[in-house]
C-alpha positions as CSV (number, residue, x, y, z in Angstrom):
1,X,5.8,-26.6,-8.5
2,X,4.9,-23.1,-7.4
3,X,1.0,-21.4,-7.5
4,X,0.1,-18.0,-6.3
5,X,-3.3,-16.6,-6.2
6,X,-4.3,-12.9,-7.0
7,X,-5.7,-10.7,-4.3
8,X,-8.5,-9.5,-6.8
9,X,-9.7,-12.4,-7.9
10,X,-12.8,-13.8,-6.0
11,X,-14.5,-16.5,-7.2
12,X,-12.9,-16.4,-10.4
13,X,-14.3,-12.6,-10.9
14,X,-11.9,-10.1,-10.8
15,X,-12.9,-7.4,-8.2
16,X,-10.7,-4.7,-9.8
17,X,-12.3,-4.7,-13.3
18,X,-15.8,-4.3,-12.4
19,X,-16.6,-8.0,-11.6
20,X,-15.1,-9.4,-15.2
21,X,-14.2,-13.2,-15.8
22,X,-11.0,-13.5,-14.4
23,X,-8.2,-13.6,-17.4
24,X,-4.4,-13.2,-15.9
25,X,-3.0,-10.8,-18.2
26,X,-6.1,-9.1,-19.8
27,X,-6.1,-5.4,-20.5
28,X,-6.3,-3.3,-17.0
29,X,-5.0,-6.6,-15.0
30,X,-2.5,-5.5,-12.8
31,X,-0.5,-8.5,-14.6
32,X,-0.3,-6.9,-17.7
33,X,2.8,-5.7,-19.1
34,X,5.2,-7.0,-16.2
35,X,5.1,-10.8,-17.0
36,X,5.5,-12.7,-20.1
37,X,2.6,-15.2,-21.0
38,X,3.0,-18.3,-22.5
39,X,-0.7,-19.2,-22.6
40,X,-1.7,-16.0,-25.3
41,X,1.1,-13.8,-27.4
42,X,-1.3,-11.2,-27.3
43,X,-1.5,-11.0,-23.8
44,X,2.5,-10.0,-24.2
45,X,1.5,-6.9,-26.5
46,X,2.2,-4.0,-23.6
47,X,5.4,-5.8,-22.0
48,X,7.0,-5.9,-25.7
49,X,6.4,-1.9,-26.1
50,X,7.2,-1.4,-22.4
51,X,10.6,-3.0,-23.5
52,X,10.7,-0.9,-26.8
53,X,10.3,2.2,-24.8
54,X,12.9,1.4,-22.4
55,X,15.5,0.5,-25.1
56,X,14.9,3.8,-27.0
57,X,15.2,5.7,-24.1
58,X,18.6,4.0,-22.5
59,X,19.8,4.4,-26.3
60,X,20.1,0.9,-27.2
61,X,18.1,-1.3,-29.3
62,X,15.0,-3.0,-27.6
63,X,15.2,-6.8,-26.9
64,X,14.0,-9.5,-28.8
């Protein structure tokens, strides 16, 4: 099994966001919209209409 730690995270604060509780995924995390997350759909929100806006613009229908 595999583990990886973010550079912004420091003591479980994350130093990008103005010292917030670190939450992998949350709105501004550099995480956000790139990965899919298992632990919260909503976390998945951006990535979905990252995808939509991709399909639209190579003319095809965006993924499920």
């Amino acid at each position: 099994m595999a583990s990886w730690g973010c550079p912004h995270e420091i003591d479980g604060k994350c130093a990008r966001l103005n010292g917030l509780v670190c939450d992998p995924g949350m709105k501004g995390c550099v995480l956000a919209g790139r990965y899919f997350f298992l632990s919260s759909d909503d976390k998945n929100q951006r990535l979905r209409e990252k995808q939509e806006r991709v399909g639209k613009e190579e003319g095809g229908e965006p993924p499920d």
